[in-house]
VOPAGU-2260 file (C-alpha; in pm, 1 decimal, decimal comma):
REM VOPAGU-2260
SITE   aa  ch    i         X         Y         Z
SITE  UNK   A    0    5607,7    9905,1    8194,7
SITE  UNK   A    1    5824,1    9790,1    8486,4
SITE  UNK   A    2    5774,3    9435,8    8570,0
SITE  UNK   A    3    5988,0    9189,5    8756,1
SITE  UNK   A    4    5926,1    8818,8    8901,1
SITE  UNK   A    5    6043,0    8587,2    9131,3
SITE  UNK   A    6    6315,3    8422,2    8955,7
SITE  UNK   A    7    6483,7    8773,0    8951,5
SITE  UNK   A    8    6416,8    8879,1    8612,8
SITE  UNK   A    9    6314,5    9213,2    8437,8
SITE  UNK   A   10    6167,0    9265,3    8103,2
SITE  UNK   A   11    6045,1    9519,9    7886,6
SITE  UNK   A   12    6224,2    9802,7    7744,7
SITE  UNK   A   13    6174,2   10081,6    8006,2
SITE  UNK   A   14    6190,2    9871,3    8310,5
SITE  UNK   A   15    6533,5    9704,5    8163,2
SITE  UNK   A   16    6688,8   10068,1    8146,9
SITE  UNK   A   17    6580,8   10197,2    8429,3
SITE  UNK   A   18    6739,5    9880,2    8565,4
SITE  UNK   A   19    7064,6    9991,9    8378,6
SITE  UNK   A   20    7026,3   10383,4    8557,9
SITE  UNK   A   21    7002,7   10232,5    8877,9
SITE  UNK   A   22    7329,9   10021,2    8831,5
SITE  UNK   A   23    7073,7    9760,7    8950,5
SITE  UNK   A   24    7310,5    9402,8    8967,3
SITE  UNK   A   25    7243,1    9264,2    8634,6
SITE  UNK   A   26    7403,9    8896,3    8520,7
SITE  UNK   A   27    7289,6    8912,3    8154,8
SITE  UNK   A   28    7073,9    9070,8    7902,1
SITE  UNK   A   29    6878,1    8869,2    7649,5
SITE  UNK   A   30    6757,1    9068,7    7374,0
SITE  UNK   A   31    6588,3    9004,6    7012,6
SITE  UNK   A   32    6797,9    9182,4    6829,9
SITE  UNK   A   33    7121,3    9431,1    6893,4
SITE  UNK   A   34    6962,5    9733,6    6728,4
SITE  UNK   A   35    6673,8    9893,4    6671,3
SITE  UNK   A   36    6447,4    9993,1    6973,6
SITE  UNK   A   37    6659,7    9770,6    7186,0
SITE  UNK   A   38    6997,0    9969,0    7047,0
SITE  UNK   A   39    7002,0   10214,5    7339,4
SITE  UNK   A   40    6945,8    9916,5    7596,6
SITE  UNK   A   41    7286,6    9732,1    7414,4
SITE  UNK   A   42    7519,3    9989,5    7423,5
SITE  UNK   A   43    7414,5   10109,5    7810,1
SITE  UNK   A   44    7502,3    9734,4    7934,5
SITE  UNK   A   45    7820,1    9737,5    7736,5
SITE  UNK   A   46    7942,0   10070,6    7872,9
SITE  UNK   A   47    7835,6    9896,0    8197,6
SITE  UNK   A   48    8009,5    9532,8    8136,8
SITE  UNK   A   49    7713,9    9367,8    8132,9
SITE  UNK   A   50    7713,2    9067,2    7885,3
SITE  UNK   A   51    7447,4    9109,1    7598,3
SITE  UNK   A   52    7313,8    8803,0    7418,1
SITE  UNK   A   53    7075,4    8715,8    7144,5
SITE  UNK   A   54    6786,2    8529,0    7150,0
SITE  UNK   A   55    6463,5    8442,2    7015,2
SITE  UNK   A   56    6115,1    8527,6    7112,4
SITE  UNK   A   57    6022,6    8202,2    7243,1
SITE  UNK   A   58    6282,1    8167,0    7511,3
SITE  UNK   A   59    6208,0    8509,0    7611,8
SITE  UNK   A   60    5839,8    8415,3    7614,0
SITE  UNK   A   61    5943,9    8109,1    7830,5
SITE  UNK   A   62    6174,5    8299,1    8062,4
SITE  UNK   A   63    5876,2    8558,9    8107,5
SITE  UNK   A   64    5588,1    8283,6    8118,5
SITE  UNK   A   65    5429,0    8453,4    7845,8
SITE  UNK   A   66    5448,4    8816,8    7973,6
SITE  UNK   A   67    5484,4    9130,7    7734,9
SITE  UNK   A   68    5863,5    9172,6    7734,3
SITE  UNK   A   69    5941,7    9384,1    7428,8
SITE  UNK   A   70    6240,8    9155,7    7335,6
SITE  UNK   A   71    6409,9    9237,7    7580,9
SITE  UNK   A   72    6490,3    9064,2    7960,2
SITE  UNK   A   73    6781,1    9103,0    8210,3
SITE  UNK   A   74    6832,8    8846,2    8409,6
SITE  UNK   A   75    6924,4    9011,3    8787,0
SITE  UNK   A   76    7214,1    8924,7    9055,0
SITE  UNK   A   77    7160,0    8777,7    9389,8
SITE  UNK   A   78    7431,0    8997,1    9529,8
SITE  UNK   A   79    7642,1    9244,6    9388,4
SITE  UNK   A   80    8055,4    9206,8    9237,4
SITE  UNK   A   81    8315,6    9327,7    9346,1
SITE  UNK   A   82    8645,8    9474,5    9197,4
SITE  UNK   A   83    8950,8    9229,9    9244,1
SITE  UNK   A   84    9138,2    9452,4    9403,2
SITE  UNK   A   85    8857,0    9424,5    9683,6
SITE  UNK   A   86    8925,5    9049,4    9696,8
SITE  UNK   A   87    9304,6    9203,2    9801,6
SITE  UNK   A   88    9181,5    9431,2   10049,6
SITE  UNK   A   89    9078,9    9134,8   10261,5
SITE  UNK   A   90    9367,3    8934,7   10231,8
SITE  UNK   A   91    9531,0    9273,4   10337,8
SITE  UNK   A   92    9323,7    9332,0   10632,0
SITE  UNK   A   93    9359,9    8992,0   10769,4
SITE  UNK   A   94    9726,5    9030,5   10733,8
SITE  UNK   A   95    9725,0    8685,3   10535,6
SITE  UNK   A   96    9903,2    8563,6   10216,6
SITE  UNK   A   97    9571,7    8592,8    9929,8
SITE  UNK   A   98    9376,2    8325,9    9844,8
SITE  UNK   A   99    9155,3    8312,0    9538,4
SITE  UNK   A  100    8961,8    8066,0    9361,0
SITE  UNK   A  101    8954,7    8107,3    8982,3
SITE  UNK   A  102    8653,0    7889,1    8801,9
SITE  UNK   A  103    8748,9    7860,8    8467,3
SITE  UNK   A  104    8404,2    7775,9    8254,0
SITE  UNK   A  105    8237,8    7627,2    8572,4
SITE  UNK   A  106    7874,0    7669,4    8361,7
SITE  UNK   A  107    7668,4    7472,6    8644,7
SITE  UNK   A  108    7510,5    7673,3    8876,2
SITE  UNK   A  109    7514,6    7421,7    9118,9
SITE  UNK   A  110    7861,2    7363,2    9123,7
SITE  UNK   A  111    7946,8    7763,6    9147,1
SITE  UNK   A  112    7733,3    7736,8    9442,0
SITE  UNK   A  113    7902,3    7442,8    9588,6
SITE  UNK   A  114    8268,9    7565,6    9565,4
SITE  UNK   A  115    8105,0    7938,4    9677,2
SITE  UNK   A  116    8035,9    7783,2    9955,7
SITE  UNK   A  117    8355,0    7584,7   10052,7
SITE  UNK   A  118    8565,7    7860,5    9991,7
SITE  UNK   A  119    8349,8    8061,9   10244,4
SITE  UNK   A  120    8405,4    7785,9   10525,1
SITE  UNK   A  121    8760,5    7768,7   10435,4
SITE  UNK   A  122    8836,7    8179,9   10461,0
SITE  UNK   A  123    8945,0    8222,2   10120,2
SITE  UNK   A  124    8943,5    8595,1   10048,0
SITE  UNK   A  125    8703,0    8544,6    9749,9
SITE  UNK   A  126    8612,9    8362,6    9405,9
SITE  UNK   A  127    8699,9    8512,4    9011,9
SITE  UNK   A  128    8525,8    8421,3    8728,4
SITE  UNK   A  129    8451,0    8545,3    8356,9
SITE  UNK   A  130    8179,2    8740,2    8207,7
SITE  UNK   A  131    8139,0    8461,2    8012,6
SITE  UNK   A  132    8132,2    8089,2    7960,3
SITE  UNK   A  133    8014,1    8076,4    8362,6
SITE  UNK   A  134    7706,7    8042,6    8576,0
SITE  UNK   A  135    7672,8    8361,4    8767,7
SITE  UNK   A  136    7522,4    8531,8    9099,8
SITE  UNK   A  137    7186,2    8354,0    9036,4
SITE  UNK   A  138    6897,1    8213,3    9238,9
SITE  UNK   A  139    7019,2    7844,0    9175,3
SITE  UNK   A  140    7383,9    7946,1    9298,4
SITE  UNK   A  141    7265,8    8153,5    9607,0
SITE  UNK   A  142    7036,1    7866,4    9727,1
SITE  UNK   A  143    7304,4    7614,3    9623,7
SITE  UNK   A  144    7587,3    7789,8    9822,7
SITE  UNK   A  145    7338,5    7784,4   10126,7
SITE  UNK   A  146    7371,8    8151,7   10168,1
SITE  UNK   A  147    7741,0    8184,1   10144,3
SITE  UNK   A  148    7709,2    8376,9    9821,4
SITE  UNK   A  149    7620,5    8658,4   10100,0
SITE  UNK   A  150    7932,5    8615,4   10205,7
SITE  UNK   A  151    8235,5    8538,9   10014,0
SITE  UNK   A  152    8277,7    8818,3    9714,2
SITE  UNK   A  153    8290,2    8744,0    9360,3
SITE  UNK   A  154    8458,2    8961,4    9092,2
SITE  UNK   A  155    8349,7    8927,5    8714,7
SITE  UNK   A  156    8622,2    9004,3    8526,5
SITE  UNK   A  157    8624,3    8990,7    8054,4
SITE  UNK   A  158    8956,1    8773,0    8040,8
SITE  UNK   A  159    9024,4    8501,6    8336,6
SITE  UNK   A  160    9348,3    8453,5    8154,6
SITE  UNK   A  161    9479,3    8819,0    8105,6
SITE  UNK   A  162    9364,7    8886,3    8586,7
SITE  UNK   A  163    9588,8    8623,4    8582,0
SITE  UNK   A  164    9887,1    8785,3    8447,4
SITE  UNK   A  165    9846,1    9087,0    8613,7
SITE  UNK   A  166    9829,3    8945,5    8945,1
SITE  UNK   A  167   10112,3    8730,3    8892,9
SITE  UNK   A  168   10262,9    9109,8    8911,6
SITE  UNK   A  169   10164,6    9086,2    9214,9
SITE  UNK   A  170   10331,6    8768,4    9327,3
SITE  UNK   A  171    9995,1    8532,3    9275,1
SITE  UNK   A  172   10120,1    8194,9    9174,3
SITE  UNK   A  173    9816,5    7959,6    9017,6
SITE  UNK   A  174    9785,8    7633,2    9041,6
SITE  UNK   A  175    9514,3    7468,4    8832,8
SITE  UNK   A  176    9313,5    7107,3    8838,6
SITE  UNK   A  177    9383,7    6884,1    8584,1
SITE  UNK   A  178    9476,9    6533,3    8573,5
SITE  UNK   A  179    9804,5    6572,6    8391,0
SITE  UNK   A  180    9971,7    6738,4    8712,9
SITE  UNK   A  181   10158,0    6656,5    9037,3
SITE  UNK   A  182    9950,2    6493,9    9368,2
SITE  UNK   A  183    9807,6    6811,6    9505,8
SITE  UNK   A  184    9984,4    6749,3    9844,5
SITE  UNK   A  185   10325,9    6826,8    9710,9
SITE  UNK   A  186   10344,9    7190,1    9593,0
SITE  UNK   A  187   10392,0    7441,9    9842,6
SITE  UNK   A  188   10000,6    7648,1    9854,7
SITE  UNK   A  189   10116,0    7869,4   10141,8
SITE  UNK   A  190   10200,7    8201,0    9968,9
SITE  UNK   A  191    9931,7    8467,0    9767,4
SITE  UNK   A  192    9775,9    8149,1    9573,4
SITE  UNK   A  193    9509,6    8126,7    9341,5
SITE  UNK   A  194    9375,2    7793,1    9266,6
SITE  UNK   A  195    9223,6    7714,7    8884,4
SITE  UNK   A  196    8933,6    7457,0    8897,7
SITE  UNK   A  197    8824,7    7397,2    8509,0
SITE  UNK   A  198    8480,9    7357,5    8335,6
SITE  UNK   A  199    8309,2    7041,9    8375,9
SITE  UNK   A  200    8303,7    6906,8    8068,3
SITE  UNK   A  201    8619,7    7021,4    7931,8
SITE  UNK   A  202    8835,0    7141,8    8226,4
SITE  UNK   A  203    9120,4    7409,5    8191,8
SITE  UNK   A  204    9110,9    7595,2    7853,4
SITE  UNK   A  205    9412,6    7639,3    7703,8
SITE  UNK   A  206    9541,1    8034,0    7769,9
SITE  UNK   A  207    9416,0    7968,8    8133,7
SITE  UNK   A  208    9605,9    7667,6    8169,4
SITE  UNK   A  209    9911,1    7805,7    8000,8
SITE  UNK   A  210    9909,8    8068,6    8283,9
SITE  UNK   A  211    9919,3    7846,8    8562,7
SITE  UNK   A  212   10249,3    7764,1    8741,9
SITE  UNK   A  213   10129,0    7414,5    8839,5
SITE  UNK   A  214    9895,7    7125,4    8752,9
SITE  UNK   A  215    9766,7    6977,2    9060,4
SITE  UNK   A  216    9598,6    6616,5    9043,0
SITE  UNK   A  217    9399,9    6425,4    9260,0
SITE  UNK   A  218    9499,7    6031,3    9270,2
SITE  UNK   A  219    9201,7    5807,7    9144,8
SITE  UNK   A  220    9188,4    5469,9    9226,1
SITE  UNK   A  221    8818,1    5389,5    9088,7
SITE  UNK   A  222    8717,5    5289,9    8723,9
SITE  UNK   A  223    8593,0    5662,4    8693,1
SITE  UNK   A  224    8845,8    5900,5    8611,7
SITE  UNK   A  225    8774,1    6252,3    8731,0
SITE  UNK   A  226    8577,1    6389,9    8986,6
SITE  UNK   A  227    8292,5    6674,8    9006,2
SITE  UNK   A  228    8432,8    7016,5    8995,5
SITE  UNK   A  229    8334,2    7118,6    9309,6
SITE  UNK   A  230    8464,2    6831,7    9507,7
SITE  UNK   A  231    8773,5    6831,5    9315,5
SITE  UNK   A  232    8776,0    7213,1    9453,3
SITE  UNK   A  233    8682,2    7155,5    9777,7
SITE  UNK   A  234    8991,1    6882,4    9869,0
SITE  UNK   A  235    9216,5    7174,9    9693,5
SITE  UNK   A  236    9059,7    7449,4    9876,8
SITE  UNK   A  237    9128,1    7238,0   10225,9
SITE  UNK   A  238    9453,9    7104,6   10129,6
SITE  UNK   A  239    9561,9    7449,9   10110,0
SITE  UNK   A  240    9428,9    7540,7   10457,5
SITE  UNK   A  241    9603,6    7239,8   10590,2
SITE  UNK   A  242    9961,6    7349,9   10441,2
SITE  UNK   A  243    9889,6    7703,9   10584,6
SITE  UNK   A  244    9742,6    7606,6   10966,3
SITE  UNK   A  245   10092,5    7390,7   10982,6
SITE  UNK   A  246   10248,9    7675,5   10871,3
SITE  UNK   A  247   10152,2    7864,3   11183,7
């Protein structure tokens, strides 16, 4: 059985790993159970990284619309990850300080796709965030992000908060979002920089946050008292570009 629809999806047990041989771009892998039939499909995805989680039949039978899927459905990528290192390579090319954007929990699609696509316009040299606990290289993102999903790399990396500390061998300094922090225009964004933006709910999680070198805040002047995620990302992203174009 190999089936696979529009919203980028592939169930069954044989078309699922034969998706795995490939090294087809998989997001996730619902399954019914860990063991069992399904065992040999588990253990492939986690010798490949790819994030296994348990379900029930009927959102499987909802994700499928009813289709025979074994138990089992991966859920594909809209364009493929890359390593972080590759995310250095540009910066390295360019012959520019790096400059990432780390989302931290950013679980709505349409906000991935929003800051995916204002870090595009603004030439950072690409976007990190974790296996889990965030929206990934779906449908909803690529469409959101207007096609710059096809264009600015994303690495998918187990611990957000672990990348950080080896880059910061590296000479990275982060600087997250939160409301608790300095006004974003007065620390210096023009070396290797990677900028933090927080879930949307709950913003930085604590070993992210205690990794960052900064807090960055955005003055609010309104009754409400915090912004969306991606527009607090975009005035970051540009306030960054502004400090290094002046720097030129």
């Amino acid at each position: 059985m190999y089936e696979q629809n529009e919203q980028s999806l592939i169930y069954g047990r044989n078309a699922v790993m034969e998706a795995l041989r490939a090294d087809t771009p998989l997001d996730h892998i619902y399954v019914t159970a860990m063991g069992g039939p399904l065992g040999a499909i588990c253990a492939e995805a986690k010798k490949r990284g790819i994030v296994v989680k348990v379900t029930d039949n009927r959102k499987l039978d909802a994700m499928t619309e009813n289709a025979n899927h074994q138990g089992v459905c991966a859920q594909g990528a809209c364009a493929a990850y890359v390593s972080v290192a590759e995310l250095l390579r540009r910066s390295e090319e360019k012959g520019t300080a790096p400059f990432l954007i780390l989302c931290d929990g950013i679980e709505d699609p349409h906000n991935l796709g929003a800051i995916l696509r204002t870090a595009e316009a603004a030439g950072a040299d690409g976007v990190i965030i974790p296996k889990r606990r965030s929206a990934s290289l779906t449908q909803t993102v690529f469409k959101t992000s207007a096609g710059a999903a096809s264009w600015i790399p994303v690495a998918r990396v187990g611990n957000l908060a672990t990348e950080m500390i080896a880059l910061k061998k590296k000479d990275f300094w982060f600087f997250g979002a939160d409301m608790d922090g300095s006004h974003y225009t007065q620390t210096d964004l023009k070396g290797a920089v990677g900028l933090v933006i927080g879930s949307e709910g709950f913003g930085l999680s604590a070993p992210v946050k205690a990794q960052c070198d900064g807090i960055l805040s955005l003055p609010m002047f309104g009754k409400v008292n915090s912004l969306n995620a991606s527009v607090a990302a975009g005035i970051l992203i540009y306030e960054t570009v502004r400090q290094r174009s002046s720097a030129k």
